[in-house]
DRENPA-3360 file (N, C-alpha, C; in nm, 2 decimals, always signed):
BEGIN
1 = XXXXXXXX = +6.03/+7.88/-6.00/+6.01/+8.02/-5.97/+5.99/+8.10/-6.10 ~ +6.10/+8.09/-6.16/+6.04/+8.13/-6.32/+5.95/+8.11/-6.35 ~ +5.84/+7.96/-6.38/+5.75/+7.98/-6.44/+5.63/+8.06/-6.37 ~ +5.67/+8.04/-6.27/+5.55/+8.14/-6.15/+5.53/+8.26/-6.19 ~ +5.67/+8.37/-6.21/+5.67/+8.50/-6.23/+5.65/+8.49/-6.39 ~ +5.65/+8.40/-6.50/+5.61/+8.37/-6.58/+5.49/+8.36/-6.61 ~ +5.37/+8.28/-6.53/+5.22/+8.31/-6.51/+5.13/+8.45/-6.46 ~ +5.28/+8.46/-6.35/+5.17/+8.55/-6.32/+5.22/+8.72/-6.43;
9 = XXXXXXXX = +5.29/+8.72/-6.49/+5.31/+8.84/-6.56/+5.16/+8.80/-6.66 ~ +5.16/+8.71/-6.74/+5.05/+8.67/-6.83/+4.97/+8.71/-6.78 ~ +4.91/+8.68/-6.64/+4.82/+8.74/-6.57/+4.75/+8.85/-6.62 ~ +4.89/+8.95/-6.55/+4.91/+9.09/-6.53/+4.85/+9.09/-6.69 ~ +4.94/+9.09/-6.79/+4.86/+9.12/-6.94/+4.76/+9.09/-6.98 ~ +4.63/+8.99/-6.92/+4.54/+8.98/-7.00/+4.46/+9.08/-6.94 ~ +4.46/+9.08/-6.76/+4.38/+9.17/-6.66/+4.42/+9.37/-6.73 ~ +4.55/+9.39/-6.78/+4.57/+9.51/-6.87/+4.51/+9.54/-6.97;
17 = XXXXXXXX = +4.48/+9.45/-7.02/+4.41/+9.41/-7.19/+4.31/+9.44/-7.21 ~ +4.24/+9.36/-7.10/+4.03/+9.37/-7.09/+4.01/+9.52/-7.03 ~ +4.09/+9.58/-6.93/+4.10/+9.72/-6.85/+4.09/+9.82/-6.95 ~ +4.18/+9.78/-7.11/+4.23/+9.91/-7.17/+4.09/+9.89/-7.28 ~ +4.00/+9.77/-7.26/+3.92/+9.74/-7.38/+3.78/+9.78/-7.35 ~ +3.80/+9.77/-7.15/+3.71/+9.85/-7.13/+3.64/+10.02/-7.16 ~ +3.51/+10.04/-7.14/+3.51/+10.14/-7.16/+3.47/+10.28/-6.99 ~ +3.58/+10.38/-6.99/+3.55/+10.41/-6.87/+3.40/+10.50/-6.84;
25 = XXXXXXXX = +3.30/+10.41/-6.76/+3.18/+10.46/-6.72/+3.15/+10.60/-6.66 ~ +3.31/+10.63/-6.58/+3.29/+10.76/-6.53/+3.20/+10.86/-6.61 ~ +3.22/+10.90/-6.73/+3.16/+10.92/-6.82/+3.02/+10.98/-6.79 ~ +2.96/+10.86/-6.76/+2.84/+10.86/-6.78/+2.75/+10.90/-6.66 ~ +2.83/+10.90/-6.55/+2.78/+10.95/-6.43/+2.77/+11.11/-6.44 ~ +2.84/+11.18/-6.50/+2.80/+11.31/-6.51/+2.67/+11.38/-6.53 ~ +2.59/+11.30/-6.60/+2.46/+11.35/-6.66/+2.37/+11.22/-6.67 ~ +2.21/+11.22/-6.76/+2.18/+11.12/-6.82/+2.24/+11.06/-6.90;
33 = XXXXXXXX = +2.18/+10.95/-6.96/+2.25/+10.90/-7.11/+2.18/+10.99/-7.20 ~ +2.08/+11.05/-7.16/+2.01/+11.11/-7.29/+1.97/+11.21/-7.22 ~ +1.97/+11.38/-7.30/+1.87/+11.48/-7.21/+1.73/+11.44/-7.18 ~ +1.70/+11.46/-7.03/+1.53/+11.45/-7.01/+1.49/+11.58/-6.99 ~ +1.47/+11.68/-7.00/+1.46/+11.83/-6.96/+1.50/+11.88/-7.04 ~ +1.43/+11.96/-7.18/+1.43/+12.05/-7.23/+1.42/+12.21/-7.22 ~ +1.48/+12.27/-7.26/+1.49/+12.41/-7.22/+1.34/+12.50/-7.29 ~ +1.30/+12.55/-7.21/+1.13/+12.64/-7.25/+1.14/+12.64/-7.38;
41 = XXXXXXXX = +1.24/+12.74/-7.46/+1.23/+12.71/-7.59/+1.34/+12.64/-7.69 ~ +1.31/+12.56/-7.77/+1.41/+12.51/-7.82/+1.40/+12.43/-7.98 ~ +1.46/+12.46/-8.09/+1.45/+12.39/-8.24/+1.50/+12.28/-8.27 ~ +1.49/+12.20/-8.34/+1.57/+12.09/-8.42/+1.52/+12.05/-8.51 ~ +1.58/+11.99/-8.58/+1.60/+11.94/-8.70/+1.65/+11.80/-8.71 ~ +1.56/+11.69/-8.79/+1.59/+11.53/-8.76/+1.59/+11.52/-8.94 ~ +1.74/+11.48/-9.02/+1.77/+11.44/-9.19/+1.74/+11.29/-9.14 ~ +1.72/+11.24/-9.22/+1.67/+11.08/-9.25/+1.75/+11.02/-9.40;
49 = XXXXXXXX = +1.86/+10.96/-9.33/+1.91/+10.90/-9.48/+1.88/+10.72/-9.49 ~ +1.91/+10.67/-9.59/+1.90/+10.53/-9.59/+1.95/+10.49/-9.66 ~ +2.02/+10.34/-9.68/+2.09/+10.33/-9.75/+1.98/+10.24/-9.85 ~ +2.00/+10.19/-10.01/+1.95/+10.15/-10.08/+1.93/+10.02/-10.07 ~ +1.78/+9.97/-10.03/+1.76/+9.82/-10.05/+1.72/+9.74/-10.17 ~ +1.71/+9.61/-10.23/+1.64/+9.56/-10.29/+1.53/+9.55/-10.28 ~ +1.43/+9.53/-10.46/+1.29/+9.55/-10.37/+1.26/+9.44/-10.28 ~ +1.33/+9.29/-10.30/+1.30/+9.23/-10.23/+1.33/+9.20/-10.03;
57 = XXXXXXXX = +1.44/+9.30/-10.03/+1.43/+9.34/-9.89/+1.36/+9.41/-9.85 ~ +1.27/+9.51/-9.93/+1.18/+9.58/-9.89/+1.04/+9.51/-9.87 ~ +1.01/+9.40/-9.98/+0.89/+9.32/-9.95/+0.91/+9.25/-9.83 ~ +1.01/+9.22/-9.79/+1.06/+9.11/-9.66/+1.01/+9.20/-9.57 ~ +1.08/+9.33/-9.56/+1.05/+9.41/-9.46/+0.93/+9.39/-9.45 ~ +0.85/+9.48/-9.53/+0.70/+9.54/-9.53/+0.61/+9.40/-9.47 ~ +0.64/+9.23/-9.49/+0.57/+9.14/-9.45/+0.61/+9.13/-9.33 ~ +0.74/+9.18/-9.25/+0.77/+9.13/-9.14/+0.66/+9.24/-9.06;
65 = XXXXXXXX = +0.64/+9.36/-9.07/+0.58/+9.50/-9.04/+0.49/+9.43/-8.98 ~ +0.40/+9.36/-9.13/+0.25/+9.37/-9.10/+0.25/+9.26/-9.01 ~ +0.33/+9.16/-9.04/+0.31/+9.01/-8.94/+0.30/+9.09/-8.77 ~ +0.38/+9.15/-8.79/+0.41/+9.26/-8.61/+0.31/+9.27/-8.57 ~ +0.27/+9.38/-8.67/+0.12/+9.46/-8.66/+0.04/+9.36/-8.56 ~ +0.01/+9.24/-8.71/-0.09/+9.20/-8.64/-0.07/+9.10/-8.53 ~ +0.03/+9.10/-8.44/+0.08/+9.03/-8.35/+0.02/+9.15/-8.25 ~ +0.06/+9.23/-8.22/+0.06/+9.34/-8.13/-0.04/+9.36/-8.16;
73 = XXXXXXXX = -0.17/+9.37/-8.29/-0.30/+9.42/-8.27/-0.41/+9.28/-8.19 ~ -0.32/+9.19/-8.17/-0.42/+9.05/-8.12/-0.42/+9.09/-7.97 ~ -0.30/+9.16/-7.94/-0.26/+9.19/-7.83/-0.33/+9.29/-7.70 ~ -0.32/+9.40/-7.83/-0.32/+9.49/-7.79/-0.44/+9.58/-7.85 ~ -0.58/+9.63/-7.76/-0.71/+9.68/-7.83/-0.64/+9.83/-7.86 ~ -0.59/+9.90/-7.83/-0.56/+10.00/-7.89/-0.53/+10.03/-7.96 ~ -0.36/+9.94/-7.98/-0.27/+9.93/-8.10/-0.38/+9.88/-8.22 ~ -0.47/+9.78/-8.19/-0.55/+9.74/-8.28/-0.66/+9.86/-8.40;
81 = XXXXXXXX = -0.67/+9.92/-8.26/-0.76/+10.05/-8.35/-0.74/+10.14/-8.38 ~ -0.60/+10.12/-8.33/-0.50/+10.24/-8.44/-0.46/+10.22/-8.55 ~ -0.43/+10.05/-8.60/-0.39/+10.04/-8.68/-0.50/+10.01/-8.78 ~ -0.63/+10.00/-8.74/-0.74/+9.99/-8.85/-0.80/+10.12/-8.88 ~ -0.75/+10.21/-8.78/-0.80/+10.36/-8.87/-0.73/+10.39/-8.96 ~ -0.51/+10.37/-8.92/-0.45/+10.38/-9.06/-0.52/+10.33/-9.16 ~ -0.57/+10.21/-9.13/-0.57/+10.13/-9.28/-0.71/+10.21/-9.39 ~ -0.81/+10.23/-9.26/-0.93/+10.34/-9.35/-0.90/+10.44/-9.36;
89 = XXXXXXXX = -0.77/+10.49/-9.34/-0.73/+10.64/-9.39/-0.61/+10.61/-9.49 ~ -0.62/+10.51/-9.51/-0.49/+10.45/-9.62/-0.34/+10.52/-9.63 ~ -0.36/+10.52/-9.46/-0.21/+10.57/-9.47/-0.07/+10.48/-9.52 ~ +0.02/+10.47/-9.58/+0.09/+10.36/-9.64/+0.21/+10.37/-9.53 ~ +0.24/+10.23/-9.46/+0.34/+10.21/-9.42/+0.53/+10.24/-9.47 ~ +0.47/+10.20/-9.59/+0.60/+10.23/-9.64/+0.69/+10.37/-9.70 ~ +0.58/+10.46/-9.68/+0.64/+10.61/-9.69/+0.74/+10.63/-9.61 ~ +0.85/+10.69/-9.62/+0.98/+10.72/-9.49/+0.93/+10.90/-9.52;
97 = XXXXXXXX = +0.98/+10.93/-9.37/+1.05/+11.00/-9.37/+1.16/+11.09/-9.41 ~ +1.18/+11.18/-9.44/+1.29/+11.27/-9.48/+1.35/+11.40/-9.43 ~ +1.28/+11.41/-9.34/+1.30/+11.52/-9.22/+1.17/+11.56/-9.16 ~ +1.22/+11.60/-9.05/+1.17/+11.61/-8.92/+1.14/+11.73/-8.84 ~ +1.09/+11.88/-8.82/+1.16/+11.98/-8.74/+1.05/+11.97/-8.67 ~ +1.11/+12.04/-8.53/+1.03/+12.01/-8.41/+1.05/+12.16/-8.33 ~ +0.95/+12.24/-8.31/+1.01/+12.35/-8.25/+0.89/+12.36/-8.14 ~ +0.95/+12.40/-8.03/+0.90/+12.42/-7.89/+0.90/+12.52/-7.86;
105 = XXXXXXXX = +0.84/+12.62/-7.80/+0.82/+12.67/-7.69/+0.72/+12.72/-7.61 ~ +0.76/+12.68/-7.49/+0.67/+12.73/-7.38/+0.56/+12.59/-7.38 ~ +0.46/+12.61/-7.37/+0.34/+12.50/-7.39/+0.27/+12.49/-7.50 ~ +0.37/+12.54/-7.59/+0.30/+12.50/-7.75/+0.45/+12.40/-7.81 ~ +0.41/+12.32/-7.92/+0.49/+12.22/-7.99/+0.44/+12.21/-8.14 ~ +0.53/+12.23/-8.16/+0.48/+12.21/-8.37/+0.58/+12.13/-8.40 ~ +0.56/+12.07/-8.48/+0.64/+11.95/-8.59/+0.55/+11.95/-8.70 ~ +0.69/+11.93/-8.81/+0.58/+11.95/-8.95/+0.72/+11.81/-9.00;
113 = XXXXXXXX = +0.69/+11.76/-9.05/+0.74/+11.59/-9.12/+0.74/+11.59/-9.25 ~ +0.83/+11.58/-9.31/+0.86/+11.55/-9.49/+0.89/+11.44/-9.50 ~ +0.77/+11.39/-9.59/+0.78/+11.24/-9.63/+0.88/+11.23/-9.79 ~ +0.94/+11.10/-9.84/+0.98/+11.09/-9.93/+0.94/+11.10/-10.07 ~ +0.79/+11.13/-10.07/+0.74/+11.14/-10.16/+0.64/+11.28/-10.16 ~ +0.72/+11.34/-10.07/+0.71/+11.52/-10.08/+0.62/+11.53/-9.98 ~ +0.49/+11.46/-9.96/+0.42/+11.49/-9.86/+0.44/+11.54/-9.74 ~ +0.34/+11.62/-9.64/+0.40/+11.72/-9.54/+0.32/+11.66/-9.41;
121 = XXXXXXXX = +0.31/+11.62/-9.29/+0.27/+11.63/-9.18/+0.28/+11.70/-9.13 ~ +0.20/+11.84/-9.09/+0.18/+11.96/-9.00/+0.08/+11.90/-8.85 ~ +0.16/+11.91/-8.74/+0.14/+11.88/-8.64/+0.11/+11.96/-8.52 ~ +0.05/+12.07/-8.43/+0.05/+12.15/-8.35/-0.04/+12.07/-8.19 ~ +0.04/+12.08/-8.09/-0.01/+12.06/-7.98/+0.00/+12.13/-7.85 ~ -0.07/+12.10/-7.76/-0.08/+12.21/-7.60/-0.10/+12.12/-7.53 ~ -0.08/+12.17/-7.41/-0.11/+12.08/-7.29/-0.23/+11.97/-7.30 ~ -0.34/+12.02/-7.39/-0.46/+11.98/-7.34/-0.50/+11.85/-7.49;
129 = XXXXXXXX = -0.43/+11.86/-7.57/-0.46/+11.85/-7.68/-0.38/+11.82/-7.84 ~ -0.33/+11.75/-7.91/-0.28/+11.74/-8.03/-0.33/+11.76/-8.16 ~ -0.35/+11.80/-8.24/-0.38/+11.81/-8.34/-0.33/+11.81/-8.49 ~ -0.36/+11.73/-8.59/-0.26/+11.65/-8.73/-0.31/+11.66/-8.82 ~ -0.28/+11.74/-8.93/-0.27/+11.73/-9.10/-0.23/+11.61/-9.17 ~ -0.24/+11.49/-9.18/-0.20/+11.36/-9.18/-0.23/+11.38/-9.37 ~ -0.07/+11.30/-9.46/-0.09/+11.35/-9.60/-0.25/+11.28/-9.63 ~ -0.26/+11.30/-9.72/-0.42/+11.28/-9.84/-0.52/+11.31/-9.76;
137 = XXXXXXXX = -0.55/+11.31/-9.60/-0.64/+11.31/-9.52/-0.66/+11.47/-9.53 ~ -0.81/+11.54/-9.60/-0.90/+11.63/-9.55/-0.89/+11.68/-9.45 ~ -0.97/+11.57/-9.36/-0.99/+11.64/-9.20/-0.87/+11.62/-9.09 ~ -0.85/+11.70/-9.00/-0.79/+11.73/-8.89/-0.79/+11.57/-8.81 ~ -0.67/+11.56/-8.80/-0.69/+11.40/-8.67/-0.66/+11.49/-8.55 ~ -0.75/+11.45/-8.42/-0.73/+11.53/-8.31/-0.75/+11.46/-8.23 ~ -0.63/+11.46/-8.11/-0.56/+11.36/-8.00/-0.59/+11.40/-7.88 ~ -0.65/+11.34/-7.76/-0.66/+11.41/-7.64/-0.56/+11.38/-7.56;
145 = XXXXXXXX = -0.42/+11.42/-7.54/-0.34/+11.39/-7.51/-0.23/+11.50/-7.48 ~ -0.08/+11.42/-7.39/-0.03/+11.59/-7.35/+0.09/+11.55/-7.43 ~ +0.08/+11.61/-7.58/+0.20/+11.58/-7.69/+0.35/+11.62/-7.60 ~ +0.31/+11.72/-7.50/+0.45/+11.79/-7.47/+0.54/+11.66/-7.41 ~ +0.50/+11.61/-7.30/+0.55/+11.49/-7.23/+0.60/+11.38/-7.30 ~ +0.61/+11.36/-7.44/+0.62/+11.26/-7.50/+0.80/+11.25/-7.50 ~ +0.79/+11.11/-7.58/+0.93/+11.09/-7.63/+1.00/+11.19/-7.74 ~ +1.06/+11.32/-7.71/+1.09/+11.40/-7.79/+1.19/+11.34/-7.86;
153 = XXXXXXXX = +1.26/+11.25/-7.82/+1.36/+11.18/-7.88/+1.36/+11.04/-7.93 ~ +1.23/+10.98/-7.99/+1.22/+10.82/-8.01/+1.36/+10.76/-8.07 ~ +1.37/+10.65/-8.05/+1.47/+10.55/-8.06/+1.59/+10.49/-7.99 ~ +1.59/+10.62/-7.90/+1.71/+10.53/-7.80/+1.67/+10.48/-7.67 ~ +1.59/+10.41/-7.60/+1.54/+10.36/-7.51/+1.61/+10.30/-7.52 ~ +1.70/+10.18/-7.59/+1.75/+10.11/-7.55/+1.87/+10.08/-7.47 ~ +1.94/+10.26/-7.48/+2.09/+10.28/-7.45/+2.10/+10.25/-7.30 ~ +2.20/+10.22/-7.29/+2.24/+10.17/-7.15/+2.40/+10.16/-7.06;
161 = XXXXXXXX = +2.43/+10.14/-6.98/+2.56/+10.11/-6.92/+2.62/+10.01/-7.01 ~ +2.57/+9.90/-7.01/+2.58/+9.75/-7.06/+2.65/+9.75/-7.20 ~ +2.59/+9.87/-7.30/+2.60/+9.88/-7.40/+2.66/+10.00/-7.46 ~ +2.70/+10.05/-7.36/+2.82/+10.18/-7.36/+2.97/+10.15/-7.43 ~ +2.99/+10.19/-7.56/+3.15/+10.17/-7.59/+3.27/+10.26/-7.60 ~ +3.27/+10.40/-7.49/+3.30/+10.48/-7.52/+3.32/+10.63/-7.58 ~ +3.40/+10.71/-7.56/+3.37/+10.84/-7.63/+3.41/+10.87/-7.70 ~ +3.41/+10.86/-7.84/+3.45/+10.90/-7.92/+3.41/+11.05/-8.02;
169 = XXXXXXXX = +3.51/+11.12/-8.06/+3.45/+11.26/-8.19/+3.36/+11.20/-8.29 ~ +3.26/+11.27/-8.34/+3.16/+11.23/-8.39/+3.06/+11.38/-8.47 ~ +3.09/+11.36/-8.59/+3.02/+11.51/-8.62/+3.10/+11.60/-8.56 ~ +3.23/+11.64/-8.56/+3.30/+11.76/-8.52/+3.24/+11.76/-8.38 ~ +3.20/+11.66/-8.31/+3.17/+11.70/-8.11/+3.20/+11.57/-8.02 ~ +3.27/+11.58/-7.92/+3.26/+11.45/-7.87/+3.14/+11.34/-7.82 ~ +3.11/+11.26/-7.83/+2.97/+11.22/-7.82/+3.03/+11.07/-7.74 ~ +2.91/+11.05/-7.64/+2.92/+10.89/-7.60/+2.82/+10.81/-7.71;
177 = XXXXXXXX = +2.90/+10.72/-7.70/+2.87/+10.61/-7.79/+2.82/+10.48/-7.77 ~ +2.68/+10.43/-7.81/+2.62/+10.30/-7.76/+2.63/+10.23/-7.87 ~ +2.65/+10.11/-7.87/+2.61/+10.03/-8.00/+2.57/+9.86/-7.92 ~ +2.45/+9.80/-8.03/+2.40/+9.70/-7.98/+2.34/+9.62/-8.10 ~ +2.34/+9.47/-8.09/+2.24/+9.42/-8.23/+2.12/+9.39/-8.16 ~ +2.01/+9.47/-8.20/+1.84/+9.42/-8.14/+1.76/+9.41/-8.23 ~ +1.67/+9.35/-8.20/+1.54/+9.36/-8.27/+1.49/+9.46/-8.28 ~ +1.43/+9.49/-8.47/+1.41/+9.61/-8.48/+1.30/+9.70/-8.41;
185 = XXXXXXXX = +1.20/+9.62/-8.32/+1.10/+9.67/-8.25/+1.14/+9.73/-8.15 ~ +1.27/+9.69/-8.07/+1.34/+9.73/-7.96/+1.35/+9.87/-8.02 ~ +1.38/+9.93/-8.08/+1.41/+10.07/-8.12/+1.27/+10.16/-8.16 ~ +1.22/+10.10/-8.23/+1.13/+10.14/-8.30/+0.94/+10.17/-8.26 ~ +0.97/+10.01/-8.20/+0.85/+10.02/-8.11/+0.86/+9.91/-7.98 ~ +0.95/+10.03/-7.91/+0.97/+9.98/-7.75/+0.87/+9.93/-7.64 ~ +0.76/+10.03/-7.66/+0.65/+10.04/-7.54/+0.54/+9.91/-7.56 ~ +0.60/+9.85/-7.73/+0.52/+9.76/-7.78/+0.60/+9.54/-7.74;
193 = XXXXXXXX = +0.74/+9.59/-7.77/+0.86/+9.51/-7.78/+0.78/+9.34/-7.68 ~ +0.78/+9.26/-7.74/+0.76/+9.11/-7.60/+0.88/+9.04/-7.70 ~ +0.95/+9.01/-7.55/+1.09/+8.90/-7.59/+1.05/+8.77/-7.66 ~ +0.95/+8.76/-7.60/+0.85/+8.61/-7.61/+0.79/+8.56/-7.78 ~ +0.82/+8.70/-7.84/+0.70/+8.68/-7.96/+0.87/+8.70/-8.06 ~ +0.98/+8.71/-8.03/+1.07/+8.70/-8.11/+1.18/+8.64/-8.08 ~ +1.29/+8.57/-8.22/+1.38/+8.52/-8.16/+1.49/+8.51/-8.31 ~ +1.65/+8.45/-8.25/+1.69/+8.47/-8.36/+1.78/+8.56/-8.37;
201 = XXXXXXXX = +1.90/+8.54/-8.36/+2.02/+8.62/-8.37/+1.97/+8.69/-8.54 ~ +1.99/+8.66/-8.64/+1.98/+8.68/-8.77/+1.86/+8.79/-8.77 ~ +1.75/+8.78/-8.71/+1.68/+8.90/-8.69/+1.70/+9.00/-8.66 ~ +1.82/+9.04/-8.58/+1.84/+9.15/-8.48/+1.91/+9.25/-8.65 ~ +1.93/+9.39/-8.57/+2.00/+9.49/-8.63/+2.12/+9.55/-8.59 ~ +2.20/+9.59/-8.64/+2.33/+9.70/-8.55/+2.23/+9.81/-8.55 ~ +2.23/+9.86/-8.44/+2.24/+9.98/-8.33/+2.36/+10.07/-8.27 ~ +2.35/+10.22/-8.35/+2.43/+10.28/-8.29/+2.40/+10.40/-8.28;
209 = XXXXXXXX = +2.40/+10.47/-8.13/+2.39/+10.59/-8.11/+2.46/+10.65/-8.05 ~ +2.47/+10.79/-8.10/+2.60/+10.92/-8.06/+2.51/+11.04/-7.96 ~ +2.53/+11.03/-7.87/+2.52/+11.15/-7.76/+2.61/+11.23/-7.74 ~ +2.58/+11.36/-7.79/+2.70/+11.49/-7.70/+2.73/+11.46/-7.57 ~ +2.82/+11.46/-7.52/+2.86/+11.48/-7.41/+2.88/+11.58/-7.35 ~ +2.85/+11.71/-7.39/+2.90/+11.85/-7.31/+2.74/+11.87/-7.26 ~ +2.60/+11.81/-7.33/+2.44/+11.87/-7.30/+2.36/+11.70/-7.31 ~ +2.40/+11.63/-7.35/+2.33/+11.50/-7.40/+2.23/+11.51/-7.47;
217 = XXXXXXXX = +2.24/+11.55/-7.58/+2.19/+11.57/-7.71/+2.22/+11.49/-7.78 ~ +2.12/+11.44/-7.85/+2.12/+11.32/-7.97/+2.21/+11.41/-8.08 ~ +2.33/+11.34/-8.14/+2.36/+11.37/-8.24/+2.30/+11.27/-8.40 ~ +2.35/+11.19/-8.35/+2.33/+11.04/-8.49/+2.26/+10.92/-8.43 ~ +2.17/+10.88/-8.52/+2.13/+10.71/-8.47/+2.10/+10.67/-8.62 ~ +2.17/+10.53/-8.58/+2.19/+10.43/-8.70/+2.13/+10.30/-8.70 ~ +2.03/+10.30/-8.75/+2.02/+10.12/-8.76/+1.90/+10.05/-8.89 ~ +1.96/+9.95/-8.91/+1.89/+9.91/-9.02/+1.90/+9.95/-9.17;
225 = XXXXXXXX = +2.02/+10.02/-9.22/+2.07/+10.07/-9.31/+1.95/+10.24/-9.27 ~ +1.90/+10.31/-9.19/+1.90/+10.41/-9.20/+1.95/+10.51/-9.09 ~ +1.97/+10.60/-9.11/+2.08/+10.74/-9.02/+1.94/+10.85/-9.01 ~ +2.00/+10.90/-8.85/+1.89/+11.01/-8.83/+2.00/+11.11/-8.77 ~ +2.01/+11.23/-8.85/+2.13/+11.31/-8.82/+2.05/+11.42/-8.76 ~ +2.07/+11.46/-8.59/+2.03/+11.58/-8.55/+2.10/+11.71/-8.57 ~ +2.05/+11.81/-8.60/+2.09/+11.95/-8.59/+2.02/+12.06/-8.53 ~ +2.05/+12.17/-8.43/+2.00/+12.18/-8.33/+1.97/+12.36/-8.38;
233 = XXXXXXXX = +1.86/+12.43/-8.43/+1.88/+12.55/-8.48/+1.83/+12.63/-8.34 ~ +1.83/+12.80/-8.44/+1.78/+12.90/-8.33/+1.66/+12.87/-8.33 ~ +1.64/+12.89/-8.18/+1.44/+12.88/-8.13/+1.38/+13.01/-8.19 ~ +1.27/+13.01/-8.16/+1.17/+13.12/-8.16/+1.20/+13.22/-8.05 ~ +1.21/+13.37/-8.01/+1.23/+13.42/-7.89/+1.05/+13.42/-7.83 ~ +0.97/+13.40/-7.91/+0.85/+13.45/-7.82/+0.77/+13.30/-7.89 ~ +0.63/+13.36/-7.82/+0.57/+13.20/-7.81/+0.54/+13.21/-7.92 ~ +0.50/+13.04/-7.99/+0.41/+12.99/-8.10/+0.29/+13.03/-8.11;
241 = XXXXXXXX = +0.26/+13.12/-8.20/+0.09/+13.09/-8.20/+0.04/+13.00/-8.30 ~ -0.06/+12.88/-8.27/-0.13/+12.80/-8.30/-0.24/+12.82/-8.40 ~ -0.21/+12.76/-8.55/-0.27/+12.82/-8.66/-0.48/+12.81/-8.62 ~ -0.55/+12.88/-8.69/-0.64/+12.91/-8.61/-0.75/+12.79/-8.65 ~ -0.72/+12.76/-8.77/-0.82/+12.59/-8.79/-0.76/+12.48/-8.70 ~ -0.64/+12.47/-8.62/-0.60/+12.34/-8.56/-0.63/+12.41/-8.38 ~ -0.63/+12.53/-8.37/-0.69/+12.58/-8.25/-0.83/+12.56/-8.25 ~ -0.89/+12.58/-8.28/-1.02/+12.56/-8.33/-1.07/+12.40/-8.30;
249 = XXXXXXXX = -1.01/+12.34/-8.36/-1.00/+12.19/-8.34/-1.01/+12.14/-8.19 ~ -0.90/+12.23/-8.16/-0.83/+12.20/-8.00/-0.95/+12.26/-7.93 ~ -1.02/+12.36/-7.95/-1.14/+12.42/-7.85/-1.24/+12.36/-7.84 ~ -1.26/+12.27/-7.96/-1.42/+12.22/-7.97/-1.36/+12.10/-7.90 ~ -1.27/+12.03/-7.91/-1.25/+11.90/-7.87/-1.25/+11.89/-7.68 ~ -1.20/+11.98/-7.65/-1.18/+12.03/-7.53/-1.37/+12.09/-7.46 ~ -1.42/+12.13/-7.48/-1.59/+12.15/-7.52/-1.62/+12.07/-7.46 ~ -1.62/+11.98/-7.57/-1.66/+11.84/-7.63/-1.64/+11.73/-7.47;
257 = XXXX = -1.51/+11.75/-7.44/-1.49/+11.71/-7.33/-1.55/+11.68/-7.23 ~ -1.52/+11.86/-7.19/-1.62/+11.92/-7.08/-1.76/+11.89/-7.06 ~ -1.83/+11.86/-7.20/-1.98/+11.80/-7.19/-2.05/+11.73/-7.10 ~ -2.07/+11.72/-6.99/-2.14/+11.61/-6.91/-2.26/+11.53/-7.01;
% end
């Protein structure tokens, strides 16, 4: 009898153990994992830190990039003639980022991008149309596309139930918390990602991202030795106007369209 009430207490402890190690999902039933619905008008601000690599983890990188590339450009005609316009516009892969601001409202969108080596990306789009100051590039690159609908938030597609560890404070706010080891394309370039074309625990990255919990707002995402710290300023109270060489852009191209 003893050892019975003996087993089954052990039981009782391990079934307590995994319960308390769990994380509770309730959580997450409240809202999305991530805001999908932004408010008419609204600011932010994306810092970009990284931690210091060797050059030779950077050469590693930069060959694993291109091997990608051109995996996905065999693949894919689009991806392919995107990536050969970069190359005749000599945009360099390995420029980072260093901030980000993104200000919305209404059916206009501007983002302007600071690269590491000062350079600026000035970006304005509408329903109908995008338009880009891309660095060393002269002319306007212009996109027929609806910038608004996009991923205002790239990198977290991957988050999920599965990969949920709880809520913890985070930046002075409570935030849910995902963390995962993936391949860096899973983050980076999701819409691109085939399981099939990679493999290899040793490849993968830690993944970790912090969602507010009171709005689901990206606070932090980490992976690959770099951090993307959100900060969320005052909007504009009245609409964006659209500087008049990138409107311009947008009218001819829209024209241009219209052309039978």
């Amino acid at each position: 009898m003893k050892s019975i009430i003996l087993f089954s207490c052990c039981l009782f402890a391990i079934s307590a153990s995994r319960a308390q190690n769990e994380p509770d999902l309730s959580a997450l039933e409240k809202g999305p994992l991530i805001v999908n619905q932004l408010p008419a008008n609204i600011k932010w601000q994306v810092d970009y830190r990284y931690t210091a690599k060797s050059a030779t983890q950077e050469q590693q990188q930069q060959a694993a990039i291109d091997k990608k590339n051109a995996e996905l450009a065999a693949k894919d005609p689009l991806f392919a003639k995107m990536l050969n316009r970069q190359k005749n516009l000599k945009v360099i892969n390995m420029t980072r980022p260093v901030q980000t601001t993104v200000t919305i409202t209404g059916t206009i969108r501007h983002e302007e991008r600071i690269f590491d080596k000062g350079d600026r990306l000035d970006q304005w789009a509408n329903e109908q149309a995008c338009v880009e100051r891309i660095p060393g590039i002269s002319q306007l690159n212009v996109r027929i596309d609806n910038t608004l609908t996009q991923n205002n938030f790239p990198g977290f597609t991957w988050i999920n139930k599965s990969n949920f560890v709880g809520i913890q404070k985070h930046q002075g706010t409570d935030c849910l918390v995902f963390s995962q080891r993936l391949y860096l394309e899973q983050i980076t370039l999701p819409e691109h990602f085939d399981p099939a074309m990679v493999s290899g625990e040793e490849n993968k990255v830690n993944a970790t991202a912090y969602i507010q919990v009171s709005n689901r707002y990206p606070v932090e995402l980490t992976f690959d030795g770099e951090t993307r710290a959100y900060t969320y300023l005052q909007p504009p109270s009245s609409m964006q106007v659209i500087p008049k060489e990138f409107q311009a852009a947008i009218d001819k191209i829209n024209t241009t369209a219209k052309t039978p």
